[in-house]
N, C-alpha and C positions, 0 to 999 in steps of 0.2 A: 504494500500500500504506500503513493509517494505520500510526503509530508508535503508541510509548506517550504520547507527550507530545500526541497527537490523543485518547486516548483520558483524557487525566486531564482534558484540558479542555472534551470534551464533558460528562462527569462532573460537572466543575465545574457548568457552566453547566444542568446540570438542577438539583443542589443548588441555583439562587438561585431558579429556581421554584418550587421548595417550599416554602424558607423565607417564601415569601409566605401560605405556608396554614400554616404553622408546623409544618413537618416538615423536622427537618435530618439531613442524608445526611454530613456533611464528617466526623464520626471511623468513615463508613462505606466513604470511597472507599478506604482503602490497604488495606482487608480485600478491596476489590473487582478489584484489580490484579496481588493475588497467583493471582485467575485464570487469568490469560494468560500465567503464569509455569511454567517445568518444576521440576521440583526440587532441580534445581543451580542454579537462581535465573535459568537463560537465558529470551528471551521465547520461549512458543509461536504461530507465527506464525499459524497457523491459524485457535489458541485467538483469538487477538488481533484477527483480523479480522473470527467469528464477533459476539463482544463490542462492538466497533466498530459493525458493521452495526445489532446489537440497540439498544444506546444512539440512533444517530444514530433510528431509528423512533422511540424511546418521546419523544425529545426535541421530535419533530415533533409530539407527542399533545399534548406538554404547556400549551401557547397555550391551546387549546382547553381542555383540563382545569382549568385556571384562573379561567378568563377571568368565572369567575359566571353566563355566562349561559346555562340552562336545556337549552338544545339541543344550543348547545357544548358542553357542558358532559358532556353524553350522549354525543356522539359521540368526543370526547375519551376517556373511561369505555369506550366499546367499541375504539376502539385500542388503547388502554394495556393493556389485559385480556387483547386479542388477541395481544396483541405479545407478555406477560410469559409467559402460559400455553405460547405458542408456546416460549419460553426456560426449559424446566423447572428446570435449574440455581438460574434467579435468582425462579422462580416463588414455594415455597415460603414464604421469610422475606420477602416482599414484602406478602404477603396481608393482615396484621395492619394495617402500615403504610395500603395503601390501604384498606380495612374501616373504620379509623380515621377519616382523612379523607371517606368518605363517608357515617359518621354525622352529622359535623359540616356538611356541606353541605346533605344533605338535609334537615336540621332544620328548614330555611327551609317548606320545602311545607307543614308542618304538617297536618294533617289527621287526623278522630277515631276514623276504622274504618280505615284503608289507611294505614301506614307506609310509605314506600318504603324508606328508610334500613336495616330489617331485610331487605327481600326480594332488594334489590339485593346486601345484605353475603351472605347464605346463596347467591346468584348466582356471585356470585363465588368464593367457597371449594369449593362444585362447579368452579366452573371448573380451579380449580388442583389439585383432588382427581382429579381426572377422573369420569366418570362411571361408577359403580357399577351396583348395584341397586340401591342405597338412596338413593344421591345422586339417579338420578332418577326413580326415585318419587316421593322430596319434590318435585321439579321439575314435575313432572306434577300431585301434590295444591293448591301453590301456585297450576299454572295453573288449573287447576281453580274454586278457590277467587277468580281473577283474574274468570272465567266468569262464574260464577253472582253476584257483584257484578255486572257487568255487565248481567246480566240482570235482577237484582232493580232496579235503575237505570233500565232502557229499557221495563218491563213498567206497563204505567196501573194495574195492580191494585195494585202493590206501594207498598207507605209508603218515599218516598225521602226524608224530612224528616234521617231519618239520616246525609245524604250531604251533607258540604261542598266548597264548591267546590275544596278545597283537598286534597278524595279522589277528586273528578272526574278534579282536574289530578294527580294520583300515579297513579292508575288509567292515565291515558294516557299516560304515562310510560313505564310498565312493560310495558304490551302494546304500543310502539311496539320500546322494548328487547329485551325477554324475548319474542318473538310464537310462538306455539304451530308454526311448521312448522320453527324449530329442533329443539324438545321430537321433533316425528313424528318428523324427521328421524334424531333417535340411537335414536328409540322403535324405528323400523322396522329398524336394523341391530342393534339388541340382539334382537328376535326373531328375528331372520335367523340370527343366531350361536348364538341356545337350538335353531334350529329344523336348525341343519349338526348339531347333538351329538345327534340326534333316534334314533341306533343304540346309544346308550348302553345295554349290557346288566345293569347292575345298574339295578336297578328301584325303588329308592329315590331314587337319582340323577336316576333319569329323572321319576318323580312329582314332583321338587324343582325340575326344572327347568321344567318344565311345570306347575306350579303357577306361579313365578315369571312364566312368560310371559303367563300369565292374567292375574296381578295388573296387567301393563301393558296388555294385552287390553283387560280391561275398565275402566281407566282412560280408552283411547281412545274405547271404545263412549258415555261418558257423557261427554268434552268433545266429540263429536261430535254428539250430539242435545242437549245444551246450547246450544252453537255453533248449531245450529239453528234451537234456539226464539229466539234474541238474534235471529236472523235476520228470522224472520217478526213480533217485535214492533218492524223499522225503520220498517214502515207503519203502526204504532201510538204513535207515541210521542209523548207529550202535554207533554213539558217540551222546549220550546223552547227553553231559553237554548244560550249558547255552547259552554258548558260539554257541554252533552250530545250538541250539535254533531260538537264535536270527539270525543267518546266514540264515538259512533258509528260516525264517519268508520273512528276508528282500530280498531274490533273487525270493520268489514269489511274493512280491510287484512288484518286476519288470518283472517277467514275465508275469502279469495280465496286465499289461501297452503293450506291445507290442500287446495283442490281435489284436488290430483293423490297425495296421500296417500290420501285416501278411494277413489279407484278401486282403488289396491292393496289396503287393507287389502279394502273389500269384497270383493275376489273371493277373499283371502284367508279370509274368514269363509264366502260361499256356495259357493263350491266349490272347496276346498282343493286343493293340492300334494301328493303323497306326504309331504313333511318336513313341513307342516303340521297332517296329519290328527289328530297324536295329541294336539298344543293347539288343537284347536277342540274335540276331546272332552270337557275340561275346561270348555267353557263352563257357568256355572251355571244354573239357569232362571229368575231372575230376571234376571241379566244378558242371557239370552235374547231374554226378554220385553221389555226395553229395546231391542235391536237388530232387532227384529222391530217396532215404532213408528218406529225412523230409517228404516230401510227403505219403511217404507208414507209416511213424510213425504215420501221422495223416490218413491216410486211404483217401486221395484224388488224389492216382494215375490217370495219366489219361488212357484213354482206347485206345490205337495204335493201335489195329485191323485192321483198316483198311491199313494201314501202310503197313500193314505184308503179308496182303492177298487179292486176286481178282486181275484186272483189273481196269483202267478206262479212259477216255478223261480228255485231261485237258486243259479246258475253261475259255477264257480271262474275269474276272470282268470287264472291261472296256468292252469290245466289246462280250458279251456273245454268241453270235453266230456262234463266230469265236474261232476254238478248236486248238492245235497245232499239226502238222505232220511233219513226215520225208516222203519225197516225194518220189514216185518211176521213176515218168518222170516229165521232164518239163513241166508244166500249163501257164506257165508266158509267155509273150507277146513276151519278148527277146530273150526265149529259151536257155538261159546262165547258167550257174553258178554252184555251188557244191552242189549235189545231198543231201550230206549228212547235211546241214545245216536246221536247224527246220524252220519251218514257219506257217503261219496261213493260215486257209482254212474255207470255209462255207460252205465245200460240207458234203455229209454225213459222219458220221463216220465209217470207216473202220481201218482195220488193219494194217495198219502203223500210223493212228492216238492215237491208244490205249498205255496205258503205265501200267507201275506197278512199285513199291517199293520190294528194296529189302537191309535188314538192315545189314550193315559191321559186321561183325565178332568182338564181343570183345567191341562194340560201342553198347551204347544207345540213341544216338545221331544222329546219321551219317546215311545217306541211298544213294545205286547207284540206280539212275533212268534209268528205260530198257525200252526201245522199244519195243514191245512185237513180231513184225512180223521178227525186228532182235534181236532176245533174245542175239548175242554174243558181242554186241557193247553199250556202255554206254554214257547215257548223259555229255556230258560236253563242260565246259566255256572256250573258247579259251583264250589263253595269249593276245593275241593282243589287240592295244587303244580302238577297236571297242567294244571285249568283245563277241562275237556272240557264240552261243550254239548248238552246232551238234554231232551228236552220229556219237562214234569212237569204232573202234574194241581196246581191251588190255585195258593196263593202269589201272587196277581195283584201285592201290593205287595209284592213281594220285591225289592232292587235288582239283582238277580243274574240277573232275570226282565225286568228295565228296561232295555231299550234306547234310544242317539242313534243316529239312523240319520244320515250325513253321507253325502250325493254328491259327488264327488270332482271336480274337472274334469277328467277325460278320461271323466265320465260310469258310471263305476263307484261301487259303492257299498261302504260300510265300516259294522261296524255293532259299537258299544261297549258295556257295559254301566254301568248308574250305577253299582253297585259294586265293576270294576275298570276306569274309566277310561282308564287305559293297557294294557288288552289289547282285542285286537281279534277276532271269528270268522273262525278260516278252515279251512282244509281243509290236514292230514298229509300228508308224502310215504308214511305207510305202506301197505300192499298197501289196506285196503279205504276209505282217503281218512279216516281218521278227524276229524272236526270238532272243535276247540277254542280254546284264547285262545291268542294268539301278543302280547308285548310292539309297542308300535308299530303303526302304520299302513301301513310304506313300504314293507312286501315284499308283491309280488301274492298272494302263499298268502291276505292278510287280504282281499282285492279282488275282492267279487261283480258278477256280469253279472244285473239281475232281465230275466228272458223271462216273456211274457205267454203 
């Protein structure tokens, strides 16, 4: 069990490693002892061996952190980090101190376009902050930014006259430190946690949150096909020195780390989860269009065929028996209401029950759903609280008339509009199935079966 007198003179003995970089800790250690202290002034023992533990690590960093030399020097920087952040108590008021010293070290690299000394200090303050939205965002636009240097560097087209060896050597620095399957790694639990709150029934909330998702969505989508193109220009690269060598080396280390990322996210893009469905709806069409090029780079287009061409009913998941139609007379009991509004039926299928796809002009995205018995009139979501669904003649660019059609992975389909993104069509429990927007993707009411 340490004492306190283990613990003033480990304390000690880090203060004289500092003072080598010119940071002195000594009118900071008796502030630092009243940690382990209760407030009758007894020791907590606990407190005391927590403390102990903490110090004897950072102590073991410090050699390394020192010592000047480059790599040490890094690895050292990833201890000490690891270790304070781990210790949130002593994380906070430490930040500044190391920030500090790692302006001054880094100075050495010099270099005219890539500072590390900034990227490394805003590294580190996420670190102690924890990671946010916005924390890592920034962390995502940095890598980002990491990228496409990279790329602009390994591309023969590009003018690298710009690039000193000395933003070579900070380049690979930071993507040896900083490497992008960290970043997925918190990327993919933060969606996971927007995508558990995916029943959230206020609908502002929900739009916010799923907006949000997107913003890292499509973050990923564009250091992925980045990540890409660096890839396919290693069998082009015309500057041979060392320098680009080791650049190289080190952005395939990290594109080998992202493998097993991309399988998840892909399938999370081509055919979603229930929790999923309603932030893939949000994808833009240019970011789309973006993701639909990684895809074909890796040859896992998917196949819309059906999309494009035929016929078909389209049958409630929840209630399979029950397919949707635009009605030609009243059937209902009441004898009331608008002809033109969808609803659900058990009877056979005929030709007002059939539909088809048919894809926007200019869109790889986007589809008007027809009525096939009124080819001139389009699906669409009324504006109203209710949200209800009925073919209208015109309006071809209406958003309300603009469907994403998403297939699901168990094979069902979901179909959104551009202008309510988080609602989905599906089918009422009321007596004659009525069709409209229901919030979300994840309850089968919104989950068609298309039969040919």
């Amino acid at each position: 069990m340490p004492s306190v007198g283990d613990v003033v003179d480990i304390l000690s003995k880090i203060g004289e490693y500092l003072q080598r970089i010119n940071v002195h800790i000594k009118d900071k250690i008796e502030i630092a002892i009243t940690n382990f202290r209760n407030v009758n002034g007894s020791v907590n023992i606990q407190k005391l061996e927590e403390i102990y533990s903490f110090l004897t690590k950072l102590y073991g960093y410090l050699p390394q952190f020192t010592s000047g030399d480059p790599v040490q020097l890094l690895k050292g920087l990833v201890g000490i980090v690891a270790t304070v952040s781990a210790f949130t108590g002593w994380g906070g008021p430490v930040v500044p101190v190391i920030c500090g010293v790692l302006t001054v070290i880094f100075s050495s690299f010099g270099g005219k376009v890539i500072t590390i000394g900034e990227v490394v200090e805003s590294q580190i303050r996420r670190t102690f902050c924890g990671h946010s939205y916005e924390t890592l965002l920034q962390e995502a636009q940095d890598l980002h930014l990491k990228y496409q240097l990279a790329y602009d560097f390994l591309n023969p087209k590009s003018d690298k006259r710009e690039f000193s060896e000395h933003d070579i050597t900070n380049m690979n620095i930071q993507m040896n430190v900083f490497q992008g399957a960290t970043f997925l790694r918190k990327l993919g639990d933060l969606i996971k946690e927007l995508a558990k709150e995916h029943k959230e029934n206020d609908s502002n909330k929900k739009s916010e949150k799923a907006n949000k998702a997107m913003q890292f969505i499509e973050l990923y989508i564009k250091l992925a096909s980045l990540r890409d193109m660096i890839l396919w220009h290693f069998f082009t690269i015309t500057n041979s020195t060392s320098h680009s060598q080791h650049l190289a080396g080190c952005v395939q280390r990290v594109i080998c780390s992202f493998d097993e990322r991309d399988r998840e996210a892909l399938g999370m893009f081509l055919k979603p989860t229930e929790e999923y469905v309603y932030i893939v709806s949000y994808v833009r069409e240019e970011i789309y269009e973006l993701f639909m090029k990684f895809l074909e780079q890796k040859k896992l287009l998917p196949d819309q065929s059906r999309l494009t061409h035929g016929q078909f009913g389209l049958y409630s998941a929840k209630w399979p028996h029950w397919h949707a139609i635009r009605r030609r007379t009243h059937a209902s009991t009441f004898q009331i209401g608008d002809l033109r509004f969808l609803c659900g039926s058990k009877s056979a299928s005929r030709p007002e029950s059939l539909f088809c796809f048919k894809r926007i002009r200019g869109s790889k995205n986007y589809f008007h759903i027809i009525q096939r018995e009124r080819y001139g009139e389009l699906v669409c979501m009324t504006k109203g609280s209710d949200r209800w669904v009925m073919s209208l003649k015109g309006a071809p660019t209406a958003p309300e008339c603009t469907w994403k059609v998403i297939q699901m992975e168990n094979g069902n389909y979901v179909f959104a509009p551009l202008a309510f993104p988080d609602y989905f069509m599906g089918m009422t429990k009321l007596l004659d199935g009525s069709i409209g927007g229901f919030l979300g993707g994840y309850d089968e009411q919104c989950h068609w079966i298309l039969i040919d």
